[in-house]
N, C-alpha and C positions, 0 to 999 in steps of 0.2 A: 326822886331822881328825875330828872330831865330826860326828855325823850332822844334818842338815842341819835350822832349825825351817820347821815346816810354817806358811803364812801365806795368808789370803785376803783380797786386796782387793781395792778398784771405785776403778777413776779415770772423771776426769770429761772429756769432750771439749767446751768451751766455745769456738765461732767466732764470732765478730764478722761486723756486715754484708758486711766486706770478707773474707769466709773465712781472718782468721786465728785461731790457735789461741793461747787462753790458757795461759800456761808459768808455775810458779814457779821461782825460784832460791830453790835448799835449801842449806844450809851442809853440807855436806860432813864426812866423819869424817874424814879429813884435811886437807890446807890446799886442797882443791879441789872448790869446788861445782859442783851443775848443776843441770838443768833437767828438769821431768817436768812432765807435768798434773796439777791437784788430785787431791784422791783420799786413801785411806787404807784402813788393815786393818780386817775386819768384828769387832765386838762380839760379845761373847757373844750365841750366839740369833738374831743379825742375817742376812739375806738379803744378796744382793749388793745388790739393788736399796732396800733401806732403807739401808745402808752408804750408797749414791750418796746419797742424796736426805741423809741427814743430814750428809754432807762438804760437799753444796751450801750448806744453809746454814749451819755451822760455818766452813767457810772461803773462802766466796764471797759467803754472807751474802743468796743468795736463798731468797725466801719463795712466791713463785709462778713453777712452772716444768715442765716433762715432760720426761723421760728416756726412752732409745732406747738400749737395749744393740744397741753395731755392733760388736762383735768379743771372743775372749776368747783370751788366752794363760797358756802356763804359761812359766815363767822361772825359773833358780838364777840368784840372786849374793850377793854377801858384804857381809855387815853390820858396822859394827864386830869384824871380825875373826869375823863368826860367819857358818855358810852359812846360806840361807834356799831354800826351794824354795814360790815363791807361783805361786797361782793367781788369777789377774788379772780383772775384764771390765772392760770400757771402755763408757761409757752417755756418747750423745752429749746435751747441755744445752740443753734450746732456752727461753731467756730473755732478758732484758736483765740484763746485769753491774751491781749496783746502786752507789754510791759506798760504798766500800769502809767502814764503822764501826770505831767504839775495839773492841767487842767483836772483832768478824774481826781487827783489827791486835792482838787480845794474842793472839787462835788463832796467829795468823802470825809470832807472836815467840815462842811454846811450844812450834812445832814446826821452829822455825830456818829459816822462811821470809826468804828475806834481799831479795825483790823480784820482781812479775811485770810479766811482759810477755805484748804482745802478737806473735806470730809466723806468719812466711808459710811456706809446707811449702819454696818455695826459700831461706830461711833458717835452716830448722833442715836441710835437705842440706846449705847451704856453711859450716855453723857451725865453727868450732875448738870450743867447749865443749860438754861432754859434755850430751848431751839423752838423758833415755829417758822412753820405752824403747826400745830399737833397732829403727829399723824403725818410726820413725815418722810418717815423711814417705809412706813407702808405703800404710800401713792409712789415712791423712789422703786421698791420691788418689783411695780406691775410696770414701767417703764425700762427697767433696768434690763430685764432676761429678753 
């Protein structure tokens, strides 16, 4: 196996008045998608926290908002048959989710956004479909209360 590409990215933790979490369904590289928070890998030059704030508005489509880095992990999994070893933070979102624009609905069709939702931490624990990152109903607890 190839050694592993190095990657850094920032997801986004967006809850709702009712503390649930905003999820997208990704299309999958095989015939099985799932579910993660917004987010993406840093640009050249980029910090974690301009990462966050430009995925906020590329794929949330907000323009006024404040980020809260609540956690950071490191993680290997495999990409299109390739490994990856990223280094992650998580910035929690505190705005209103605007009505979603054509501009965000073509981000969300270029990167094989297939649908989001909104999600309670007890159903992404009893979910059958794959959510990541693992472990995320847990890190959503120590944030939550």
């Amino acid at each position: 196996m190839t050694d592993p590409a190095l990657r850094r990215a920032s997801r986004l933790i967006l809850l709702d008045g009712q503390r649930r979490l905003l999820l997208f369904r990704h299309a999958g590289t095989s015939a099985e998608a799932f579910w993660a928070p917004p987010g993406g890998g840093l640009e050249s030059g980029e910090t974690f926290e301009h990462a966050a704030g430009r995925e906020a508005c590329e794929e949330l489509g907000l323009t006024c908002f404040n980020l809260r880095r609540v956690w950071e992990r490191v993680t290997d999994f495999v990409f299109i048959d390739h490994p990856v070893h990223q280094h992650e933070w998580f910035f929690l979102v505190e705005g209103e989710l605007p009505t979603i624009s054509s501009e965000v609905e073509k981000v969300h069709q270029q990167e094989g956004i297939l649908e989001m939702r909104w999600w309670t931490i007890a159903e992404i624990e009893s979910t059958s479909e794959p959510v990541f990152p693992e472990g995320l109903a847990s890190e959503l607890r120590k944030i939550s209360d």
